[in-house]
N, C-alpha and C positions, 0 to 999 in steps of 0.2 A: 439651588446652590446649598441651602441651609436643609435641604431635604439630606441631599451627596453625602454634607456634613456630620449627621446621624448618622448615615448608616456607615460612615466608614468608621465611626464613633465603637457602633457597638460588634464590627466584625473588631478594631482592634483588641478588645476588651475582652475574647475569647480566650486566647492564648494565655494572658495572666493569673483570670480567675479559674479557667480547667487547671493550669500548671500547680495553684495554692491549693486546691481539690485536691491531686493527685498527691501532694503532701502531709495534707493534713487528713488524709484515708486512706493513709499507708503508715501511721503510727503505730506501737504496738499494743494501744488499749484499742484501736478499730480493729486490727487480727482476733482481739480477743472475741471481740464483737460479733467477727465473721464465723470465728467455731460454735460461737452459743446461736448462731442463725444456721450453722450445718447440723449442728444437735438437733437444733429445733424440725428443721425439716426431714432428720432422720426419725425423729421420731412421728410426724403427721403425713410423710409422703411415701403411701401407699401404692398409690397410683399415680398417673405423668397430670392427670386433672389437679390434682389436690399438691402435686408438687411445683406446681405451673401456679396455682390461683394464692396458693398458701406464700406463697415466695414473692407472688407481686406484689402482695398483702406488703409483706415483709420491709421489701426494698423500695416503694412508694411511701410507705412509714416512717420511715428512715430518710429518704429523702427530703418530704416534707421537714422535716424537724431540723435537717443540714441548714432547708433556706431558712427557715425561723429562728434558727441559733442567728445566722448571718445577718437577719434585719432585725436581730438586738430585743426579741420575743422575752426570751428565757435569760436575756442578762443579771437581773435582780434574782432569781433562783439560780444559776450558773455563780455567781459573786459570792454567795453565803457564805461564811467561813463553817458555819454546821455540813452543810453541804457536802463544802471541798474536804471536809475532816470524814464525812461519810464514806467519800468516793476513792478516799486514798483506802481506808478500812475495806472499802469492798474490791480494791487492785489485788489488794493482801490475799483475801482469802479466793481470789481469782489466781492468783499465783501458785498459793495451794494447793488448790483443788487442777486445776491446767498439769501440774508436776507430777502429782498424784498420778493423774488417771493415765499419764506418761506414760511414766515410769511403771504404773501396774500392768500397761499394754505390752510392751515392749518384754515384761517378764511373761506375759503369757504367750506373745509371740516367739519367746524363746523354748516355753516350754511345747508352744506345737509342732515347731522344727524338728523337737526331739523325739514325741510322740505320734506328732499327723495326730491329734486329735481336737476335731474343732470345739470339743467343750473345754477345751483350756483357754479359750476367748470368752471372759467375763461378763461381756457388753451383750444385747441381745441385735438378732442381726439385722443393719438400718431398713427403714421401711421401704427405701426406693430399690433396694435387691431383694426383694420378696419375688419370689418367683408365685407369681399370682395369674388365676385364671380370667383368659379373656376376656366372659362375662363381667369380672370383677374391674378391669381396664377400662369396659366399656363405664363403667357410672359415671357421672358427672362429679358427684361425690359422695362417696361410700360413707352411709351411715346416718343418723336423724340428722333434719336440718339443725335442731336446736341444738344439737350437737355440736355442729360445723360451725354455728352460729358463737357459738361457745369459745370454738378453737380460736377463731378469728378476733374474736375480743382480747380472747388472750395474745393471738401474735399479736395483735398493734400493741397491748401493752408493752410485751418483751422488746420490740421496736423501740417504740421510745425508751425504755429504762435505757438499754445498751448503746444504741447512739447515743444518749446524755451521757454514760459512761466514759464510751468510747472516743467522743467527736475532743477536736483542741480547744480547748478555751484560756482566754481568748485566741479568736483565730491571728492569722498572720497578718502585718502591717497592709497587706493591699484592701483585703476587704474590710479592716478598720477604715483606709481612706473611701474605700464605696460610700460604705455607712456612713459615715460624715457626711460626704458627698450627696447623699440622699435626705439626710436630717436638714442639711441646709438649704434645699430647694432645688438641687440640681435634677438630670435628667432622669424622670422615672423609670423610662426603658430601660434605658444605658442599665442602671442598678439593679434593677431587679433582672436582667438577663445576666448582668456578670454574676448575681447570687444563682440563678439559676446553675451556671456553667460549673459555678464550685460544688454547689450541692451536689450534679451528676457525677461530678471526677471522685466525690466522697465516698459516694455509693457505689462505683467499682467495683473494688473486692467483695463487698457483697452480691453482685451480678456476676463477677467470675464464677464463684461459687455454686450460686443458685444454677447456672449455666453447667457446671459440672455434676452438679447433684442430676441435671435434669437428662444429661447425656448419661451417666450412669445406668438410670433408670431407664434409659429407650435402650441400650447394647449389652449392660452388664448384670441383669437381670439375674438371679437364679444360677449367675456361675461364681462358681466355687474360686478358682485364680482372682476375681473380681475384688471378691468377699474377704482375701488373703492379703490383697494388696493395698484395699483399701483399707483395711485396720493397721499393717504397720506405716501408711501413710497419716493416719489419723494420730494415733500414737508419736510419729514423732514431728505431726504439729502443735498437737497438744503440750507436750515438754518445750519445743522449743519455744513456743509462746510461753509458755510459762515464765521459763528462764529470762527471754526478753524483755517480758515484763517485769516481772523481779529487780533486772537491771537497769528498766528507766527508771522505777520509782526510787534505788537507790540513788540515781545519781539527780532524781529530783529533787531527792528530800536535801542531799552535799549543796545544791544550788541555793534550796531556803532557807538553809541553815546559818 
C-alpha cells in the first residue's frame, strides 16, 4: 500500500514540474541562450558527428546545471548582488549585439534580393551546410584530438555561463516547495525526479534546436535555397530576441525600481 503510495506520488509530480520547466525555458534570456548554442554549433558542426556529440555536450550541460540551480547548488553565487548587477550588464550588451547582427542581416538580405549576390551575407556560411565530402562525413571527428578536446572544454564552459544567464532565478514557487520539501526530510525520489522533470522541460529549446541544426545538416547540405532561408530566419531571430530581451529587462528594472 505504501509502496502504490509512492508511486502514484511521483507520476503525480510530472505534470507540475515539466509545466514550471516549460516556463521557465521559454523566457527570453533562455532564447538568448538558445542562439549563442546555434552560433556555437554553427561554428563546430562540420559534420552530423561533431554536430550530434558537440550538442549532447551542450544540452547535458545545461541540464545538469537546471537540476543544480533547482537543488539550491548555485544559490549563494545566483543571490550576489555583484552578480546580479553583472548579469543584467551582460542582458545589455546581449541586447546589442542580438539587434546588431539583426538588423545588419536583414540589410544584407535586402541587399541580395536586389543583387542575387551571396557576398552581401556578411556571416560566413554555418558549418552544418558545408557541402563536404564523404570521406570528410565519414570521421568520427575531423581534426586533432586535442583539438576536440579543446572544443568541448570550451562548450561545457559556454553551457554553464549561458544557462546561469539564461535560467530564472529564483525559480517558480512549486520547485521552491520541492526544495523545502527536500531540506526538511521528505521524499528523496519524489524530489529529485520532480527536479529532474523541470530540468528536461528547461532544456527543450535547446533540443528543438540542436534537432533542427541536426536535420539541416542531413537534407540541406550544400543548397543554396537552404543557405537563403536560413540567414533571414536567423536574422530575424536574432532581432527579435534582441528586442525581447530589451523589453524584459525594462520592465524589470520598472518592477525594482
Amino acid at each position: 500500500m505504501q509502496e502504490n503510495e509512492k508511486n502514484q506520488r511521483m507520476s503525480l509530480c510530472l505534470l507540475p514540474a515539466f509545466t514550471v520547466g516549460i516556463y521557465d525555458g521559454t523566457n527570453p534570456c533562455n532564447f538568448a541562450s538558445a542562439l549563442i548554442f546555434l552560433s556555437w554549433i554553427a561554428f563546430l558542426g562540420r559534420t552530423q558527428r561533431r554536430i550530434f556529440w558537440f550538442g549532447l555536450v551542450f544540452v547535458l550541460t545545461a541540464g545538469f546545471m537546471h537540476f543544480g540551480m533547482a537543488l539550491g547548488i548555485f544559490d549563494y553565487f545566483l543571490a550576489s548582488p555583484r552578480v546580479l548587477s553583472l548579469s543584467v550588464f551582460i542582458y545589455w550588451a546581449m541586447v546589442l549585439a542580438f539587434s546588431f547582427i539583426g538588423i545588419r542581416d536583414i540589410h544584407a538580405w535586402w541587399k541580395y534580393r536586389r543583387h542575387f549576390d551571396e557576398g552581401s551575407f556578411h556571416d560566413a556560411l554555418p558549418g552544418f551546410l558545408h557541402d563536404l565530402k564523404k570521406t570528410d562525413e565519414k570521421a568520427p571527428m575531423t581534426g586533432r584530438t586535442s583539438v576536440n578536446m579543446a572544443f568541448i572544454f570550451l562548450t561545457v564552459l559556454i553551457a554553464c555561463a549561458v544557462t546561469l544567464l539564461g535560467s530564472v532565478y529564483p525559480q517558480r514557487e512549486y520547485i521552491f516547495i520541492v526544495h523545502s520539501y527536500l531540506s526538511a526530510g521528505g521524499d528523496v525520489p519524489f524530489a529529485l525526479w520532480s527536479f529532474f522533470q523541470y530540468s528536461l522541460a528547461s532544456v527543450l529549446p535547446l533540443m528543438v534546436v540542436w534537432a533542427g541544426v541536426f536535420g539541416a545538416g542531413s537534407k540541406a547540405r550544400g543548397n543554396l535555397k537552404a543557405l537563403r532561408l536560413y540567414k533571414v530566419i536567423s536574422a530575424a531571430l536574432f532581432l527579435g530576441v534582441g528586442i525581447g530581451l530589451g523589453y524584459f529587462l525594462l520592465n524589470y528594472n520598472i518592477v525594482q525600481s
